[in-house]
N, C-alpha and C positions, 0 to 999 in steps of 0.2 A: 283448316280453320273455316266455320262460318258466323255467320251474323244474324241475331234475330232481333224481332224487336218485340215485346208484349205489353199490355195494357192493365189496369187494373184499379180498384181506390184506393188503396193505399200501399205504399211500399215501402218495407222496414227493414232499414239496414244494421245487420248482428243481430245474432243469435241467441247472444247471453241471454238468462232468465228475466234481463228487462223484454228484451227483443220479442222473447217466445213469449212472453205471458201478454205482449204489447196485440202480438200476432193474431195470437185465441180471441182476448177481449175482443178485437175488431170481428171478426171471423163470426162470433156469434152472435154479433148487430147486424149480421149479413153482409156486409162488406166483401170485398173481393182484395186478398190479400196475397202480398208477394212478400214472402222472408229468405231475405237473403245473408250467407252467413260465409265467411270468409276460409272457416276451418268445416273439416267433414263428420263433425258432432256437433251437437248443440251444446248450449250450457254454460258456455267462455270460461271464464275462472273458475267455475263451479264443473267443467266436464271431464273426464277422463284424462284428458291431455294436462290440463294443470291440477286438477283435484282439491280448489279451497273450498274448505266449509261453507256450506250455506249458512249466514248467522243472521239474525233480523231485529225484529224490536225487544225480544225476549229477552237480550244482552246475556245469553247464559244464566237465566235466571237471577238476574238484577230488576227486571221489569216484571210485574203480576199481572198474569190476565193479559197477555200483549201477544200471542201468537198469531201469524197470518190467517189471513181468512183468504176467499177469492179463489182466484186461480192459482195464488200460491201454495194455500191451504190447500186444494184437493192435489200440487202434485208430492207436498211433504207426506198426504196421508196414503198416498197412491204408492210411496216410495218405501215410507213404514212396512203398506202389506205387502211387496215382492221383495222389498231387497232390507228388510233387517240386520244386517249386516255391515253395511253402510258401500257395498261392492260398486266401483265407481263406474264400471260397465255398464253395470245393470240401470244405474241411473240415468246415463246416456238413454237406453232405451226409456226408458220412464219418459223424458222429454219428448225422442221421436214418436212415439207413440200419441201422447198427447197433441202435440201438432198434427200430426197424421189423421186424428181422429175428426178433425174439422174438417169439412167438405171445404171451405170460401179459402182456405189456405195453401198458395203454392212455394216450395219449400224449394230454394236454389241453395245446396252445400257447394263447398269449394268454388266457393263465387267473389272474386274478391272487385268491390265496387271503387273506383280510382279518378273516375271524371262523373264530374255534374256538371247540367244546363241550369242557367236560370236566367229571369229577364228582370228590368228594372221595372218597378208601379209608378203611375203618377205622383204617390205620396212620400216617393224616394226611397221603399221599402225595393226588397229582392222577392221572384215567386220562382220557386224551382217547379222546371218544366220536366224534367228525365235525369236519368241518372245508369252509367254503364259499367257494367263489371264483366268480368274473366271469369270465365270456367274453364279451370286448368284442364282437368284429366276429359272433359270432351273440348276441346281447345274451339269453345264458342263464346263468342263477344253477344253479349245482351243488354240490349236499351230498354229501359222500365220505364215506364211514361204513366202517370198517376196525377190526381188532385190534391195529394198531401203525400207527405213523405216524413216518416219517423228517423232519426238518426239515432240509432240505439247501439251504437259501434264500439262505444268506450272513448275511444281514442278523438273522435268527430269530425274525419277526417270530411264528410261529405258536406257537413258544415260550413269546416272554413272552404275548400271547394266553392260554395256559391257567395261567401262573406257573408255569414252568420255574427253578428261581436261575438268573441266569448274573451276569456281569461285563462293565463296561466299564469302559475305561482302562487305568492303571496300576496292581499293586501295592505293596507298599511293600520295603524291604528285609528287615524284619523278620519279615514275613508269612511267604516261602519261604526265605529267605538266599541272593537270587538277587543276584550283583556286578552286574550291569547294572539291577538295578531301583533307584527312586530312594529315597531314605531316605522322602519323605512319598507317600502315595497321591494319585495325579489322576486326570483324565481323559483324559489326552492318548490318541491313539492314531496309527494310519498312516493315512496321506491316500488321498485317490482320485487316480485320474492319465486324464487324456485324451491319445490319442495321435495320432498324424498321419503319413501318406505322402509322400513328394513323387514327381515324375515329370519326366526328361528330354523334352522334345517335340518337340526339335529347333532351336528357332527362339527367339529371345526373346518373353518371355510377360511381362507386367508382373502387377503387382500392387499394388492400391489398397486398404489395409485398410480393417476396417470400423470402426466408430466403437467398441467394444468392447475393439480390440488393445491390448493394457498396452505401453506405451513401456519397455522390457526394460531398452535403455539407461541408464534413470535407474534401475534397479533393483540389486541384489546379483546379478542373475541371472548377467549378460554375464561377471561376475569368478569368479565360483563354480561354476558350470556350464560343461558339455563341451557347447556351439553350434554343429554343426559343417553344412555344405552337404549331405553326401551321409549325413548321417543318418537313419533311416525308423524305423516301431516304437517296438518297447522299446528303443531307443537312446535315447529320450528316456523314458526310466522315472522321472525325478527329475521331471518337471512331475506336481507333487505337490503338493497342497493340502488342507485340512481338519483337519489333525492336532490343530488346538487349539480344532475347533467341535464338533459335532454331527452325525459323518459320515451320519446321516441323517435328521432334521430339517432340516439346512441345507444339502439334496441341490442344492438349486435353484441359492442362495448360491455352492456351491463349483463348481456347473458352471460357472457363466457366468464368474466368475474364471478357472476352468482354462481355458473358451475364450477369455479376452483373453488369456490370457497365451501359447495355441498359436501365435495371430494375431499375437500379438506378437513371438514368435519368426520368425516366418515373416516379418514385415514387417523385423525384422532381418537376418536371411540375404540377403534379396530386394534391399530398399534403402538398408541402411549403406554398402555399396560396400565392405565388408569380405570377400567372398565370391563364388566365382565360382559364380553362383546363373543369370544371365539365361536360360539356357533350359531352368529348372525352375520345375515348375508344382506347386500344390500337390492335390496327387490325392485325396486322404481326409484328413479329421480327426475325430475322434470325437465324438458330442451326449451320451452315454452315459458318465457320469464310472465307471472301473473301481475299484471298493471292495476296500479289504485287510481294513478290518476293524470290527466292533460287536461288536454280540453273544457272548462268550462264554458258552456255558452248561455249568455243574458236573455233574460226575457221578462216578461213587464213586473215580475218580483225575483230579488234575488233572496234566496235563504242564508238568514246572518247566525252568529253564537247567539244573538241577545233573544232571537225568534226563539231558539231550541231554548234556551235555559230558563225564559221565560212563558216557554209553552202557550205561545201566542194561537191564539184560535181565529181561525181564518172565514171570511167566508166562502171561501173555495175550497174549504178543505178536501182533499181527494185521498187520504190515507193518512199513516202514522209510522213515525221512528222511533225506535227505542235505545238503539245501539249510543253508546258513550260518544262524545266529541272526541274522536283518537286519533290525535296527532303523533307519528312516529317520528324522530330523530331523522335531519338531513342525512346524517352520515353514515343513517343504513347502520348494519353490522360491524362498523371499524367502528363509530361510536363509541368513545370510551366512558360511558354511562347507561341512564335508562332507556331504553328502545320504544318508550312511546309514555305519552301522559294520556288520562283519562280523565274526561268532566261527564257525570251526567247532571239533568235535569231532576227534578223532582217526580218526574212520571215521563210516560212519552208523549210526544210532541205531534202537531200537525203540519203536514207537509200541503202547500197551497197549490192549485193547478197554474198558476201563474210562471212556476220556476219550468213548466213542461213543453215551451213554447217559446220559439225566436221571438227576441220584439223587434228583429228587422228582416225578417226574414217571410211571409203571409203565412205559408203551408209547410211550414218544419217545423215538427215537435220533436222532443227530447225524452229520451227517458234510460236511466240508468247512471253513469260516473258523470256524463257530461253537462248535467242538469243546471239551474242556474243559483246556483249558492257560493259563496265565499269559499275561501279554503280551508278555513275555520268552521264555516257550517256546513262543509262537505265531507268533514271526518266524521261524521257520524250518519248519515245519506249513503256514502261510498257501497256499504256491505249488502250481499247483495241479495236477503229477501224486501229488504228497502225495494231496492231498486228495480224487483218483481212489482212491488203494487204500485212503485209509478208507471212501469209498464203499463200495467192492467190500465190506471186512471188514462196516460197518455193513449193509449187502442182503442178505451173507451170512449174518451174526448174526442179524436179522428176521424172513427167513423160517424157518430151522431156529427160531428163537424158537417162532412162530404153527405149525407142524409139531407142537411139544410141547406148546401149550399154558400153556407161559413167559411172564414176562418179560425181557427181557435180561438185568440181575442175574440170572436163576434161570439160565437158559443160561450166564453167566459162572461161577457156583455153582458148578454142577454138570454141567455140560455141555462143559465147555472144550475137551475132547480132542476128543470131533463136532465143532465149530467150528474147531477146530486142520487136523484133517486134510478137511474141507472144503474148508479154504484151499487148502491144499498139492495135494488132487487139480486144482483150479482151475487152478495153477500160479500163484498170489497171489504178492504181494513179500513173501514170508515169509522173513528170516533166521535161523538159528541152530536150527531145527526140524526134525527130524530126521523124511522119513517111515519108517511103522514099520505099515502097514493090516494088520491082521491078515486082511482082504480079496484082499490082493496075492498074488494064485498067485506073483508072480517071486519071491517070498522063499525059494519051495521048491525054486528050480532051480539048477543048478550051472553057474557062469559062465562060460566059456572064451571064450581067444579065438585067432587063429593069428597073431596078434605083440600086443606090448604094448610101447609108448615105457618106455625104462627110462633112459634117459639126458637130464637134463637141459642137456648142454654144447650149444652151437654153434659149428661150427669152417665156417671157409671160405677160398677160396684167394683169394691178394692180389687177385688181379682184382675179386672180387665184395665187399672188405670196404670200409669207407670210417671216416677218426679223425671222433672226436668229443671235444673238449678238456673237459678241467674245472678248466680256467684261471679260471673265474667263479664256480662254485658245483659242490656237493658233485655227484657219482654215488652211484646205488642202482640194487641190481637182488636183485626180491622172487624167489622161489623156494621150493619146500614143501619141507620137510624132513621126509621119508614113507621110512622112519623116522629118516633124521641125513642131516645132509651132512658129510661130510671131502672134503680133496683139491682142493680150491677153484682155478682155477688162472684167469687172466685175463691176456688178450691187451692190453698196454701199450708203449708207446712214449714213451720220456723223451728231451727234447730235447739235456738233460744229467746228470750224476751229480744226484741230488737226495732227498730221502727223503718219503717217503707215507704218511699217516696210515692206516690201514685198520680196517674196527669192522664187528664181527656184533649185528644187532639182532633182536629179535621185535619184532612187532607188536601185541601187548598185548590182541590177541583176534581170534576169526577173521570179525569184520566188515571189519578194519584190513589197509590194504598199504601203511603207511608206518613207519618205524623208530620207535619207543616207549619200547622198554625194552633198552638197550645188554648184550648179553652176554661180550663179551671187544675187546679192542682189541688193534691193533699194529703198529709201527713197520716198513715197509719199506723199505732203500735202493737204490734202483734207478739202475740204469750207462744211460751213453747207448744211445740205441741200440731198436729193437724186439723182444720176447720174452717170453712166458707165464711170468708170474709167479706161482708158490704162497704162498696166503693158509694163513697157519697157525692155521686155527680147523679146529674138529671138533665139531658139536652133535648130540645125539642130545634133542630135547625129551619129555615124560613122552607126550603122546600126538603125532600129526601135526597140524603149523601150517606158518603160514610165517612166513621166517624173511626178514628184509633185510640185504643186505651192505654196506655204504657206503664209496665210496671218498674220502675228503677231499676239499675241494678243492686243487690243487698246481698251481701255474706249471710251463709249458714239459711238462705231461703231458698223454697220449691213450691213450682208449680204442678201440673199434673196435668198431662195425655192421657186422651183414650184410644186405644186401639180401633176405633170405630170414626170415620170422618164426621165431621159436625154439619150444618148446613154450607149450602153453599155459599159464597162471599163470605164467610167468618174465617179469618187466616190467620195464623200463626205467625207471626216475626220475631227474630232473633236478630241483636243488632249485631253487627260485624264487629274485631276486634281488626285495628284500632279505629276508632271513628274516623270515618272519612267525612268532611264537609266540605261545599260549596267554597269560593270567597265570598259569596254574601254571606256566610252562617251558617244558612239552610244545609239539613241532610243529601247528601247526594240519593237517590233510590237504590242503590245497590249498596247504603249504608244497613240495610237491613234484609235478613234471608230469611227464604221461606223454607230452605230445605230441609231442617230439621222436624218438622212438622208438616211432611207431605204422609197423606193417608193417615194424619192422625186428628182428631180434635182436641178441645182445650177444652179442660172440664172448666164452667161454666152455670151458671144461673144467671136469666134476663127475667126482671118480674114482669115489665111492659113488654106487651105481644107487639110483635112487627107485622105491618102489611108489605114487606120486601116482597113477599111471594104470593102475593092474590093471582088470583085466576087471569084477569085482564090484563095482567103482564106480558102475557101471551100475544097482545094484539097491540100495534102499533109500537110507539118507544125506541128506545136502543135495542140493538141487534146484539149488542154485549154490553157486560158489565163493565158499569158508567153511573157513578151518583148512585153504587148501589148495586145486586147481583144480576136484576132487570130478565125476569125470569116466571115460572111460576112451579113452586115443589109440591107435593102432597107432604102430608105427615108420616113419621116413618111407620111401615107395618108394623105387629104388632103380633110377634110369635103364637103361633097357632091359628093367625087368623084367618078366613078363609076369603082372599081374593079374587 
């Protein structure tokens, strides 16, 4: 055994993708970083060893327009071109590679950190001086000694180590006047889940459980639970356990449970004779229970429900959530009901740098599960390309912190606008921020281009168009209104005389691409037969947004696709069956899909031309679309022509 001690700016403990993306950002402010990781992959719930989906604001396509940017964004795209497949190896390397590729980063695996120093301030706050972890397989004790220290662990373990406040459980109702919180405070929290692979082999493969398997059958599981043959992964996200112990005390307790009860699933599919299973084998199951959630630790904002569903805009904002409020069942998998509720927002939401940082703590930031939000508003935070771009934001914050001389508070203070435009040169999941560098030479230049898309319609000839009914549920189609739209005109086919409800909506802010706030309605009656129809709205809004059109839904009517996408920001929506809403009213955003209508457009006529796409779009503004596509297109070629 020896002992060393090393030095650096900052040192970030865990490796998940808050930790490594925490790691890079710092790393490429120059900073001198030490990431320490407890297991000998990166990735935590996302690695090899547990293999959860990465899932982020996108919400599986409930959210438009909301995919990570940053460091998350280059390792989803990095991950696309090597590992198409989705091979959970490969993406371990995808990780190490990307930390590797930073000079400022020193990377300790199998290091598990168990004691922290800190001293008390004049102002009765705590400053962490060092912090020591184990390095099993070379059996070396190592003191980290740094001017700030990230706790990006999950669990926060190094946290409470220097007495960090945080939370576990539940709060009460009365606490934040959160509707999902329960009138009395507990403990309950979200379970851990172990997952499991199966593989075709060709041939019958038996299976003999082991003595461990839970007999499923005598359970609530078989009645409650989606069991199915050709299930793999986070398709089984509900075997879910712990919610009502000690999810990490009784780490041991709830694996070997989650393991009967994989085993027990597997011995059902295998041997009820319920399932055409015989030449599936079972390929992977996981030893490594995956954790949603401990530790909460407080800092000068906590993130509540009322924040997400009100899509409260911060001044600190440092990124964006999309994923649902998804709170799962105490009772885990024995549950004998639904295995989780889901609330979204109206659009995604902003996440403040205030939750990224002890408020009694000087130099510990946070970032990833143990952030400072309720437990209500940490069901949708939890997943973890979230908890990539609080990374990023909290690495970001740290090092420009240690650069000043700060502490995060004093960087939040007074610093915000450097931390703001940080983000944005980064190209961070930053919404609603406007860049503005007084740095940027292109602010002085004069924009031109030699065409600009001015027209929003799509028209096509019968050959290339094809119906789409809205015999089932409502039509929408988003569109920016840069500076009004009038002249509305849409391609419809009625089977019979019959009349059409028709409604112009905003969006109730330029995070949102689903109808909100209803601005004029009106009655169409349309003759048998096919022909563009004029919608009699004309909106001109106080600055440029977009705007949604809705067409009701009506029997024996169609609309029409073209095989050809239309411009960009003009999208298609299809309402869900059955309506999901809100309890204020409002549509949830994942009341309405985009999927039916990816690669297609909506044929279409706009008489008023849009400046959505001038040349100067290009220069300053939103980084993405926001209040609008925020962009700059030409006009589509123009066959034969010569470019």
């Amino acid at each position: 055994m020896r002992s060393i001690e090393v030095e650096g700016d900052i040192t970030i403990i865990g490796g998940g993708l808050a930790g490594t993306c925490a790691a890079i950002a710092a790393a490429r402010l120059g900073a001198r970083v030490h990431l320490i990781n407890n297991r000998p992959v990166l990735g935590g719930n996302a690695s090899s060893e547990i293999r959860v989906w990465v899932c982020g604001a996108t919400a599986h396509g409930g959210q438009k327009f909301a995919r990570e940017t940053g460091i998350m964004g280059e390792l989803f795209l990095e991950n696309q071109f090597r590992n198409p497949e989705g091979n959970p190896f490969y993406w371990d390397q995808v990780l190490l590679d990307a930390v590797r590729a930073e000079p400022g980063i020193t990377l300790w695996l199998n290091t598990d950190v168990r004691d922290a120093e800190a001293v008390d301030t004049a102002e009765g706050s705590r400053t962490i001086t060092a912090v020591t972890g184990w390095q099993m397989g070379s059996e070396t004790l190592v003191r980290f000694e740094s001017p700030m220290f990230i706790d990006a662990s999950g669990d926060g373990l190094v946290g409470h180590l220097v007495g960090a406040d945080h939370r576990l459980g539940r709060e009460s109702f009365s606490e934040y006047n959160e509707e999902w919180a329960p009138e009395v405070p507990d403990d309950v929290q979200l379970g851990s889940t172990i997952l499991l692979y199966t593989k075709d082999v060709g041939h019958p493969e038996k299976f003999v459980p082991p003595s461990i398997a839970v007999k499923v059958a005598e359970t609530p599981i078989v009645h409650h639970r989606n069991i199915r043959a050709d299930a793999n992964g986070c398709d089984y996200w509900w075997i879910e356990y712990g919610g009502e112990l000690d999810i990490v005390h009784d780490n041991e307790r709830i694996r070997d449970e989650l393991w009967g009860v994989v085993y027990g699933i597997w011995d059902h599919i295998k041997n009820s004779g319920e399932f055409d299973a015989d030449n599936l084998t079972l390929e992977w199951a996981g030893s490594i229970p995956g954790k949603r959630e401990y530790r909460r630790f407080l800092g000068d904002q906590v993130l509540t429900q009322n924040d997400i569903m009100q899509q409260r805009r911060f001044d600190d904002a440092i990124g964006f959530g999309g994923w649902s409020i998804d709170l799962h069942a105490p009772g885990g998998v024995y549950y004998a009901g639904p295995a989780a509720k889901n609330l979204f927002p109206a659009g995604v939401y902003h996440i403040p740098f205030g939750i990224l940082y002890s408020r009694n703590v000087t130099n510990m930031m946070m970032a990833g599960r143990n952030v400072s939000a309720t437990h209500v508003g940490f069901g949708t935070l939890r997943v973890m390309a979230t908890c990539a771009i609080m990374g990023e934001a909290a690495g970001t914050g740290a090092a420009l912190a240690v650069q000043r001389g700060v502490t995060p508070r004093e960087l939040r203070e007074s610093h915000l606008g450097l931390l703001r435009e940080a983000l944005l040169q980064q190209d961070a999941s930053v919404l609603g921020a406007e860049w503005a560098s007084s740095r940027d030479l292109a602010f002085s230049a004069e924009v031109t281009a030699s065409t600009t898309l001015g027209d929003l319609g799509v028209e096509a000839t019968a050959a290339e168009v094809e119906p789409y009914s809205i015999a089932e549920g409502d039509f929408a189609v988003v569109m920016p209104a840069d500076p009004e739209v009038a002249g509305i005109e849409v391609l419809v086919s009625a089977a019979r005389p019959i009349r059409m409800t028709v409604e112009l909506w905003e969006t109730g802010g330029g995070e949102n691409h689903i109808p909100v706030e209803r601005i004029d309605t009106a009655e169409l009656e349309l003759t048998e037969g096919t022909r563009w129809v004029r919608l009699p709205f004309a909106h001109r809004p106080e600055t440029p947004r977009n705007v949604v059109l809705v067409l009701r839904k009506t029997i024996d009517v169609e609309v029409f696709l073209t095989r050809t996408p239309g411009p960009y920001g003009v999208l298609g929506l299809a309402e869900r069956e059955p309506r999901v809403r809100r309890t204020d009213g409002l549509p949830q955003s994942n009341s309405w899909d985009a999927a039916p209508f990816r690669r297609r457009g909506i044929c279409l006529r706009v008489a008023q031309e849009t400046a959505a796409y001038a040349p100067a779009k290009v220069v300053g503004g939103y980084q993405r679309p926001y209040d609008g596509p925020q962009l700059w297109s030409s006009e589509a070629m123009q066959a034969g022509r010569d470019e």
